[in-house]
N, C-alpha and C positions, 0 to 999 in steps of 0.2 A: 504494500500500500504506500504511496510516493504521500510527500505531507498534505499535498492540496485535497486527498482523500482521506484524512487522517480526521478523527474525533475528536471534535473542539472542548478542552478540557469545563466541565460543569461544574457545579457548586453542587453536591451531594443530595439536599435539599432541593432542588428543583425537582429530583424525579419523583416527589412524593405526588400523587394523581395521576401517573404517567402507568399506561396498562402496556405490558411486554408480549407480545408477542400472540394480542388478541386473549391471554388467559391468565397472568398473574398482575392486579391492580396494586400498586404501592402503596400502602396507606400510612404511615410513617417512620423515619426515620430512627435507627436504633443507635448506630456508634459508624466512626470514620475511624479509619487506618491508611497509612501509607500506600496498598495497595487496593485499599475496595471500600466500599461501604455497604453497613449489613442493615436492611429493613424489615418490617414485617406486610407483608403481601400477601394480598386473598386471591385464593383460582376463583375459577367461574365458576365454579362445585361448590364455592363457599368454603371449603377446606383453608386455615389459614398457617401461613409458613414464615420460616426465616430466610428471604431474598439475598446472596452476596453477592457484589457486584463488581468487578474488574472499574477501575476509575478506566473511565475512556479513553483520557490520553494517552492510557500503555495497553490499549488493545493491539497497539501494533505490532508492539513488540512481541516476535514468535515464542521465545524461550519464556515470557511472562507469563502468556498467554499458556502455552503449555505447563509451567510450573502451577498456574492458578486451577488449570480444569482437573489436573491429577490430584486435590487436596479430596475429593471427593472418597478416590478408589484409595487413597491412603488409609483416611480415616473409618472407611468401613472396612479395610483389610484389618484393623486389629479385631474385632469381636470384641470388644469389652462395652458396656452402658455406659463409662466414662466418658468416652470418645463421640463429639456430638455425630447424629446421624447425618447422614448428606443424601436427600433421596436421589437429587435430578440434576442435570447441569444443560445448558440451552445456549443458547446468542443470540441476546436480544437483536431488533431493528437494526439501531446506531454502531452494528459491529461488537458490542461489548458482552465478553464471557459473562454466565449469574450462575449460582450454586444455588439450589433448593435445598434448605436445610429445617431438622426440627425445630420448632420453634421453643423457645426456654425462656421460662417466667424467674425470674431473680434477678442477680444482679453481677459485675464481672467482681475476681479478687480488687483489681484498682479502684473501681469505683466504690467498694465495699469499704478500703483503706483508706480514700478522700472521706466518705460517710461518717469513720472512728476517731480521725482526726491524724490519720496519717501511720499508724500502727493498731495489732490485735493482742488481744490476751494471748499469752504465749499456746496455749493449751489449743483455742481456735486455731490458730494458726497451724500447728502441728497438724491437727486433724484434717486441715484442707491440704496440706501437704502429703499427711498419708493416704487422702481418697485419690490424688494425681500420682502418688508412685502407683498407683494398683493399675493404673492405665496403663503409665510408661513398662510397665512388668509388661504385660502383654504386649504392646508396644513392641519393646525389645526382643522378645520372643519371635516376631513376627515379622523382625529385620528391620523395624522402621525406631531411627531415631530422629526424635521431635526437630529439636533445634533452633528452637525459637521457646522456652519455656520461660513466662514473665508473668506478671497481673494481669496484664492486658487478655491472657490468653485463657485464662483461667476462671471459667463462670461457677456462680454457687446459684443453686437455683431454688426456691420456697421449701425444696422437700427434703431440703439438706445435703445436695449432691454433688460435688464437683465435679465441673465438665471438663476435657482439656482441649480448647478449640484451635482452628488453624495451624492445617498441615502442609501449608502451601509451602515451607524449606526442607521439610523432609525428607533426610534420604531412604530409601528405600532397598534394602539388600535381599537380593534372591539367591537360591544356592550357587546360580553361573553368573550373576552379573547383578548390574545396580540399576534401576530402573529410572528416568526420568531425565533433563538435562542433564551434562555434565558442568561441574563447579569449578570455574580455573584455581588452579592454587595459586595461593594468596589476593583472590578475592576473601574479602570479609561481609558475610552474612547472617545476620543475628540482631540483639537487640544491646544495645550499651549500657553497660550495668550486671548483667545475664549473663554475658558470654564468657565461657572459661578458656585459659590462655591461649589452646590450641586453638579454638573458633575465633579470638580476636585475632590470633596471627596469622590466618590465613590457611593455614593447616589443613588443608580439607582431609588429607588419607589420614590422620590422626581423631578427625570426630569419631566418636564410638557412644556407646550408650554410657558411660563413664562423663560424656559430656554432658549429658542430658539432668546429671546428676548433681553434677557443679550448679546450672545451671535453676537445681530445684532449691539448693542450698543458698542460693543468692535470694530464692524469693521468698524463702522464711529467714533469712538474714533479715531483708528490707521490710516484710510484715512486723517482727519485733521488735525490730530497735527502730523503724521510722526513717532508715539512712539504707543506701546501698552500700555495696560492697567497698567499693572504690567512691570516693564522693569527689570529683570534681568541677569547675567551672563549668565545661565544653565538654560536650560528648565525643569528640575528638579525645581528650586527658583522659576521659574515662575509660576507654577501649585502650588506650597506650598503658593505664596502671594496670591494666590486668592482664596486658600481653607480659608484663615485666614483673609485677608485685605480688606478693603472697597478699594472701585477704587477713586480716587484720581478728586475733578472737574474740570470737560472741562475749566472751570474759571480759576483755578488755572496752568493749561497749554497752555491755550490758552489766556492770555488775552487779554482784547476786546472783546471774545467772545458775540455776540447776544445773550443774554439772554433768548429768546424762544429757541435758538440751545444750551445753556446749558441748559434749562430744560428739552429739550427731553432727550436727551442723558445721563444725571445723572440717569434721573428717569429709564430710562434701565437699566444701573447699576449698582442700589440698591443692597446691597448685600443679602436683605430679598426679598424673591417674592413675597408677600405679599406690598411692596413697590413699587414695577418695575409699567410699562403699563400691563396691565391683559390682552392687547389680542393686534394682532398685526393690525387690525383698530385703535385701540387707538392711536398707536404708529406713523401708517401711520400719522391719524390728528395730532399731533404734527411736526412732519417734517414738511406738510404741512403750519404749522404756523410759524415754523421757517423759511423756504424756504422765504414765503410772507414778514416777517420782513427783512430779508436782502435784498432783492428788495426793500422794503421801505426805508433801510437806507440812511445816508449820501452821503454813498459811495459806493453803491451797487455791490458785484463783480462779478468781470470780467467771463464770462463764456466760456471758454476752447471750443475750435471743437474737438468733436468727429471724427466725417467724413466728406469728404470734401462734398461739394456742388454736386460736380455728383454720390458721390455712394450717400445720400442721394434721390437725384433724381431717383436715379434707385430701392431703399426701397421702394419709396415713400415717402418720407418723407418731411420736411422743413427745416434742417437747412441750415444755409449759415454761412457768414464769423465772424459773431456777434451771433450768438446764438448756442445751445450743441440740439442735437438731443435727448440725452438721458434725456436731460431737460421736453422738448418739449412731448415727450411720459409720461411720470411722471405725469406732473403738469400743460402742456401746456394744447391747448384747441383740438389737437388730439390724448387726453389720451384715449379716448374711440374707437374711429375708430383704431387707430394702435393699440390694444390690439385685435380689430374681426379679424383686417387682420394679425395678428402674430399666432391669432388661426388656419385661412383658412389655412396660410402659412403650417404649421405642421402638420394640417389634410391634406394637400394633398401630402406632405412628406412621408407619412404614407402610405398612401392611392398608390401611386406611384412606393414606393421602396414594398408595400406586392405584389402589380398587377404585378409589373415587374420578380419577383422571382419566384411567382407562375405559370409563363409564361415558365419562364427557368426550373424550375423544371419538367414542365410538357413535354418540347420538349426534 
């Protein structure tokens, strides 16, 4: 496509009333990213979804373009209910890729941490930490390391869930080969603040799922103590202190820190991966141990409502005026049932919005 047929870059917000392709209406505006912006949009079925949209101005770009439609077949190659579902992928009118995704009532890790005042009880935190390792476990398992793991990416949703979204940096390992564009070495792709040494420096044959894990350790770094890993000016210094610099301990930030919650979280990260946790069970069991020491403590803390007493009741769920729902799924003792019924929940998301489409297409 030569520039004079190129998508004139839009303001996000315009396309809310704008209908795609004769069947999905915009109706508004959810969040803006660097690459897309995510809406919620009704089919003509009335079935209602979560829209993602390729920003226009990089629909031209091939390797964009193909890195954005494959987020789709990534995230449904793991099999876990953590990983949001992705039903559909199309091209609107104007050229520009959209991802049909399920739609999720809550709210993201950042906008939860702007909501608290910039930090979580530590105990919260762990817990949404431990429902994103149970993803990246499977994840891993299934050759796909994230690579992009931040707040931004990470939704909690009414029923105490965490989600782990956007898989558009992905690599993807099969037994013979790697699937997807190829990533020059020493291009750097990630997010600043997140990225562990090898991803800041370019490293690509060095990511491994060891990265993913640094990477998870940076975001319970920044939920508890309120700071990233590295804190400087310019996001430029930031990605340089962490090509170079050990991360600083939770100890020496936090002090008081529970010492099983500085061991987890240091040992993520190590600046050698060969140091970190080697897989992210490991890592879950640690939380876990840390979690149990501060409920042991002195002073055990206070843990934060997620949702009130009646949307939990309507999830299904347990919490009330004294306990976090997103605890309770975690670490509680209906870790196991609210993971089958998060599964059913999404298989029949699926299952609903394909029947209902294939209905309408058909009349």
């Amino acid at each position: 496509m030569d520039a004079q047929q190129r998508p004139a870059s839009l303001p996000p917000q315009s396309r809310v009333g704008q209908t795609l392709n004769g069947k999905w209406t915009i109706e508004r505006l959810i969040d803006v990213g660097g690459m897309g912006a995510v809406y919620v949009a009704c089919h003509r079925n009335g079935r209602k979804a979560a829209l993602k949209l390729l920003h226009a101005h990089l629909a031209y770009h091939p390797e964009i373009r193909t890195r954005f439609l494959r987020e789709g077949y990534v995230a449904n190659r793991i099999g876990h209910p953590g990983a949001v579902a992705v039903l559909d992928d199309d091209i609107a009118e104007d050229g520009s890729p959209f991802l049909v995704m399920e739609l999720l009532e809550g709210e993201s890790l950042s906008q939860w941490l702007s909501r608290a005042g910039g930090k979580l009880q530590p105990a919260e935190a762990l817990a949404i930490g431990g429902q994103v390792l149970e993803v990246l476990a499977a994840a891993h398992k299934n050759g796909v390391v994230h690579r992009d793991i931040k707040p931004g990416n990470i939704f909690v949703t009414k029923a105490g869930h965490a989600k782990l979204l956007d898989f558009g940096l992905a690599r993807v390992r099969d037994a013979q080969a790697t699937t997807g564009p190829p990533t020059a070495m020493g291009t750097v792709m990630g997010t600043a603040g997140y990225m562990p040494p090898e991803q800041a420096r370019g490293r690509q044959d060095e990511i491994d799922a060891r990265s993913d894990i640094y990477a998870m350790g940076a975001v319970l770094f920044r939920a508890i103590t309120g700071r990233r890993v590295h804190e400087r000016d310019m996001e430029f210094d930031v990605t340089l202190a962490a090509m170079k610099d050990r991360a600083p301990s939770l100890a020496l930030v936090l002090p008081g820190a529970a010492p099983a919650l500085v061991a987890a979280i240091d040992r993520a990260l190590s600046f050698e991966k060969g140091e970190r946790w080697q897989s992210a069970e490991d890592m879950f069991r640690a939380l876990g141990l840390a979690y149990e020491e501060l409920q042991r403590g002195p002073n055990p803390p206070g843990r934060a409502v997620v949702v009130s007493s009646r949307e939990a009741s309507t999830a299904g769920g347990v919490a009330d005026e004294t306990g976090s729902l997103v605890i309770e799924v975690t670490f509680g003792s209906i870790h196991d049932t609210a993971l089958a019924r998060e599964r059913a929940r999404t298989l029949e998301v699926i299952d609903e919005l394909s029947s209902d489409s294939q209905r309408a297409e058909e009349g």
